[in-house]
Backbone bond lengths (Angstrom), bond angles and torsions (degrees), N, CA, C in turn:
res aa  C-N    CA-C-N  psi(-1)  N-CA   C-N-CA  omega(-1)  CA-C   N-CA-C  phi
1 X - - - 1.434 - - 1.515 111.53 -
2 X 1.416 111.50 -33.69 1.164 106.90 -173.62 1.907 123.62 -72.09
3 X 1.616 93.40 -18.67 1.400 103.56 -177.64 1.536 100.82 -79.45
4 X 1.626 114.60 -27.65 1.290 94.13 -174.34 1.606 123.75 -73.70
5 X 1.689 122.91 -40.56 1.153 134.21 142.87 2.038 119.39 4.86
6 X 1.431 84.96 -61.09 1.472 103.59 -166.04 1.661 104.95 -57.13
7 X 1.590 104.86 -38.09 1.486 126.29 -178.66 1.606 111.35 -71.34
8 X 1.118 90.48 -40.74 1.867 82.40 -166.96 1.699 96.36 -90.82
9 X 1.449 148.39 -16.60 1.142 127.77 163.31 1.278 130.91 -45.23
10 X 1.555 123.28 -52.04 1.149 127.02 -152.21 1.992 82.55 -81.21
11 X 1.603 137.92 -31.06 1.176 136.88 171.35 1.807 107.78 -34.17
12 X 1.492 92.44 -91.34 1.318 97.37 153.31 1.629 133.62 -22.90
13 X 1.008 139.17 -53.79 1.540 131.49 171.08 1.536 105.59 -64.87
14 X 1.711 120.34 -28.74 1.251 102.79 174.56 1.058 139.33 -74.59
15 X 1.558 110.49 -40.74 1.396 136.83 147.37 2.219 126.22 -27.38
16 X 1.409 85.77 -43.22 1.337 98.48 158.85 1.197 150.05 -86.61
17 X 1.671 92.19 -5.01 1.598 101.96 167.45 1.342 110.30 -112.81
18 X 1.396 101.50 -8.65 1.807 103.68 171.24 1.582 113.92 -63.73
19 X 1.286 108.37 -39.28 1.395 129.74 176.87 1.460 126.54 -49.15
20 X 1.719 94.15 -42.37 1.915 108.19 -171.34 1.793 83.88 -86.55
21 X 1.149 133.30 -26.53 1.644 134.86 -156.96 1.406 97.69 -75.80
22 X 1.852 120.26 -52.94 1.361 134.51 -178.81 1.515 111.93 -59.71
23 X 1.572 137.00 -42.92 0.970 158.42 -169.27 1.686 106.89 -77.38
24 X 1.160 99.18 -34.41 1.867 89.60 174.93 1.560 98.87 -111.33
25 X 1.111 137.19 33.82 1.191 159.70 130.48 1.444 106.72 -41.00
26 X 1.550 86.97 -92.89 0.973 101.25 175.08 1.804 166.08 -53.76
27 X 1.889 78.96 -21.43 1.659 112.48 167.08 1.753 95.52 -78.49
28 X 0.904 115.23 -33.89 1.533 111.50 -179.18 1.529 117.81 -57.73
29 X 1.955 98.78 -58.67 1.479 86.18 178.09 1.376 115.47 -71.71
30 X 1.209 117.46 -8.19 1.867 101.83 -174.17 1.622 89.78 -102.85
31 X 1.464 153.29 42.49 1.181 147.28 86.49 1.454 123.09 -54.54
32 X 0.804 135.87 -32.59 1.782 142.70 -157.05 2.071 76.78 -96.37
33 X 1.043 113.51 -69.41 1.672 117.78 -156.51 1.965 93.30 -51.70
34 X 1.048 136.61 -18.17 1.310 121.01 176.42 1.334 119.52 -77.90
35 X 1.748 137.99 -14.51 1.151 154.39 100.30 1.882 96.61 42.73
36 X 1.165 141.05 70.56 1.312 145.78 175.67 1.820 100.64 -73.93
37 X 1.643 90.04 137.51 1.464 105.67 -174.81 1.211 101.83 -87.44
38 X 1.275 129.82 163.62 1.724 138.95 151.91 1.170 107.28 -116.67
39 X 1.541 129.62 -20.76 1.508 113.01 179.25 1.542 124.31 -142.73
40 X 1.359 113.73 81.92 1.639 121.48 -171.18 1.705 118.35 -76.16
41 X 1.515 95.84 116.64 1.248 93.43 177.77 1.487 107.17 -132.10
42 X 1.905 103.83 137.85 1.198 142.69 -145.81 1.806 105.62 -81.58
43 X 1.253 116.00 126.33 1.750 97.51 170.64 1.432 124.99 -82.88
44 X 1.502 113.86 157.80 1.010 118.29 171.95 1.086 126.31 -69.91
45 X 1.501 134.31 115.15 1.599 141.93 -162.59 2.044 91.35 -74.33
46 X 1.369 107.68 103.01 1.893 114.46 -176.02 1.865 112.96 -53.81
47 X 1.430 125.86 109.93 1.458 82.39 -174.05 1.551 134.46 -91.15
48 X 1.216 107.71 50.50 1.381 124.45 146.77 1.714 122.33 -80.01
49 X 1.300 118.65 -33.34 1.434 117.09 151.74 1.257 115.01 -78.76
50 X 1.374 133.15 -16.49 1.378 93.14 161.74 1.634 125.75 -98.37
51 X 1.415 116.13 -2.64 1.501 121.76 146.72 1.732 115.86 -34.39
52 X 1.499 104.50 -52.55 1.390 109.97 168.06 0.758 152.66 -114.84
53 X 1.695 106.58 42.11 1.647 136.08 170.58 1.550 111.30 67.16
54 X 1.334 126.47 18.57 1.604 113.53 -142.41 2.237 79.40 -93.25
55 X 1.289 68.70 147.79 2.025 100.93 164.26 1.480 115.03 -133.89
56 X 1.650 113.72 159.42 1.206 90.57 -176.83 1.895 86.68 162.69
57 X 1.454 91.49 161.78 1.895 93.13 167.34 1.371 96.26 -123.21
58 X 1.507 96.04 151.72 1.504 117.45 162.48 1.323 140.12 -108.62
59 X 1.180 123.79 92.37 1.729 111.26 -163.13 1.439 103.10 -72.38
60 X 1.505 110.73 137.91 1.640 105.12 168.46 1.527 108.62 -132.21
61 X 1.222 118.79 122.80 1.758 113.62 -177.05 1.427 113.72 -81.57
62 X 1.173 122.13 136.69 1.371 127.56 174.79 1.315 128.28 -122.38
63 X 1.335 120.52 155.99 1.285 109.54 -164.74 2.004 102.49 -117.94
64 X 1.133 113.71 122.93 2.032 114.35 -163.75 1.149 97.71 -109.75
65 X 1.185 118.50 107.78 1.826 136.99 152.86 1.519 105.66 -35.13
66 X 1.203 96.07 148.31 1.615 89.19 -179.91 1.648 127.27 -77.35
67 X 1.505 87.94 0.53 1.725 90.19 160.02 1.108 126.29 -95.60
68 X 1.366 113.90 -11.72 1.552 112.31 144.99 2.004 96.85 131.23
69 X 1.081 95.46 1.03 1.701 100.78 -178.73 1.906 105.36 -77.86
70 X 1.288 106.20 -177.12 1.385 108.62 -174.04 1.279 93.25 -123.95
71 X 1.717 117.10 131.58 1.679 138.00 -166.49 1.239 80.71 -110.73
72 X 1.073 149.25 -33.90 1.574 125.40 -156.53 1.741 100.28 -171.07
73 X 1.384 123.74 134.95 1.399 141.76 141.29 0.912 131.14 -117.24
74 X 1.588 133.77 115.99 1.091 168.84 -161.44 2.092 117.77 -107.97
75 X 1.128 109.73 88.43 1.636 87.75 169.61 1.465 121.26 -101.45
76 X 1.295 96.75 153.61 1.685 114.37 -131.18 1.993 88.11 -125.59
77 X 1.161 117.62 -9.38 1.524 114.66 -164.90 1.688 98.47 -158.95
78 X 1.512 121.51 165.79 1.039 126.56 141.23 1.461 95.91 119.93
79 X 1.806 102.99 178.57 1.796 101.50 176.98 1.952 95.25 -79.15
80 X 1.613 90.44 164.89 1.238 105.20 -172.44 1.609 126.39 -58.96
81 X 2.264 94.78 -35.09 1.480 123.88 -168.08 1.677 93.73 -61.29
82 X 1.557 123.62 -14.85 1.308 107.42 -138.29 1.489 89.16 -126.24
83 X 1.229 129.55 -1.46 1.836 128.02 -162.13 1.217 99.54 -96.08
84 X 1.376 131.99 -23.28 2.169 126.53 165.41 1.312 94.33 -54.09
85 X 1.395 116.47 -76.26 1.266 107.65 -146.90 1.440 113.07 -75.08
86 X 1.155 127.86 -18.07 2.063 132.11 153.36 1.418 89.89 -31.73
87 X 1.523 111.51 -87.50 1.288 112.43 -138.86 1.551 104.11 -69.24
88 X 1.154 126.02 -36.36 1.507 121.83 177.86 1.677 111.57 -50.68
89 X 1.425 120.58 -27.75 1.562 126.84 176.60 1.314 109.77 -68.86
90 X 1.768 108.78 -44.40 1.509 111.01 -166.34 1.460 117.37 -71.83
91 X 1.912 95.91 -12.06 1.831 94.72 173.01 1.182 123.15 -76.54
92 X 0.814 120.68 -25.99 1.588 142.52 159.26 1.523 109.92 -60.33
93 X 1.147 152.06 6.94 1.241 144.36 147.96 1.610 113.21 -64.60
94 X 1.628 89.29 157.45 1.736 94.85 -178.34 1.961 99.98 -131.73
95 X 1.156 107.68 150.48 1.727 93.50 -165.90 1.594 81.79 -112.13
96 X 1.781 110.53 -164.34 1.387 126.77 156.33 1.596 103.50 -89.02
97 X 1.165 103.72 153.60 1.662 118.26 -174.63 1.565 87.72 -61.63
98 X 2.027 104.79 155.71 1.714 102.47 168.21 1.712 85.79 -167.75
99 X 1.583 89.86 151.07 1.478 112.07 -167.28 2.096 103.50 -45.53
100 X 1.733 107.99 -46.84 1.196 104.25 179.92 1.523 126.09 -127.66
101 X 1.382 132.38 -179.45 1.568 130.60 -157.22 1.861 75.38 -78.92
102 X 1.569 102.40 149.77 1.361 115.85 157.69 1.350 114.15 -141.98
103 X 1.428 119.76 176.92 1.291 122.55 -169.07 1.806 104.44 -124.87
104 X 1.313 120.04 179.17 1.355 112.19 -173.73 1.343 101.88 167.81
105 X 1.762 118.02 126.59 1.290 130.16 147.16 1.912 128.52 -29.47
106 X 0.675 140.91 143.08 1.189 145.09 174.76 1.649 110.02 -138.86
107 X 1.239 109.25 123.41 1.784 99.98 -179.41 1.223 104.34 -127.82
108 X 1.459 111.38 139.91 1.808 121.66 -156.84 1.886 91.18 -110.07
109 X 0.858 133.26 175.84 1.597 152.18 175.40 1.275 109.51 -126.91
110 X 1.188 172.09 138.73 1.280 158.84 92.00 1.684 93.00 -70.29
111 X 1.202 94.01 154.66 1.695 143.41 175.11 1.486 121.68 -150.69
112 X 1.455 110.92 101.92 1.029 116.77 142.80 1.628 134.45 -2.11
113 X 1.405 123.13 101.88 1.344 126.81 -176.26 1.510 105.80 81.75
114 X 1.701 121.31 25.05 1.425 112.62 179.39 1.505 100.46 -99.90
């Protein structure tokens, strides 16, 4: 018993710091996600998706200068037909000014026949 003890501690301590690691994760992105936009711009529905009815969301991550422009979009989710024209919209965003660079989800909608 005693050898097993020895085994499951160091489990446990890892498990518990995975926890405090995930948790300020997460306080982070829901600081960074309050980040207010001033300038939303919409994607172009391709019409090759709408030849093929496709719907769908697109997550695209971005990275906001602290003047509030977009350094980088990245899509991170979605059909393939539909991730140019996400991320080409999300460069075109404008944020509120903030002391440092942050990062942030962006989620697009397509609909069919839009």
């Amino acid at each position: 018993m005693h050898v097993t003890c020895k085994r499951i501690w160091p489990m446990i301590l890892i498990l518990a710091m995975a926890g405090v690691f995930v948790q300020t994760l997460n306080l982070s992105a829901q600081q960074e996600a309050s980040r207010k936009s001033k300038k939303e711009v919409k994607p172009e529905y391709p019409h090759i998706a709408h030849e093929l009815k496709l719907s769908g969301t697109v997550k695209v991550t971005v990275v906001v200068s602290p003047n509030g422009t977009v350094k980088s979009a990245h899509a991170t989710a979605g059909h393939p037909v539909l991730l140019g024209p996400a991320e080409d919209a999300a460069k075109h965003w404008e944020f509120e000014p903030a002391d440092r660079e942050t990062s942030l989800v962006l989620e697009f909608q397509f609909k069919s026949g839009t």
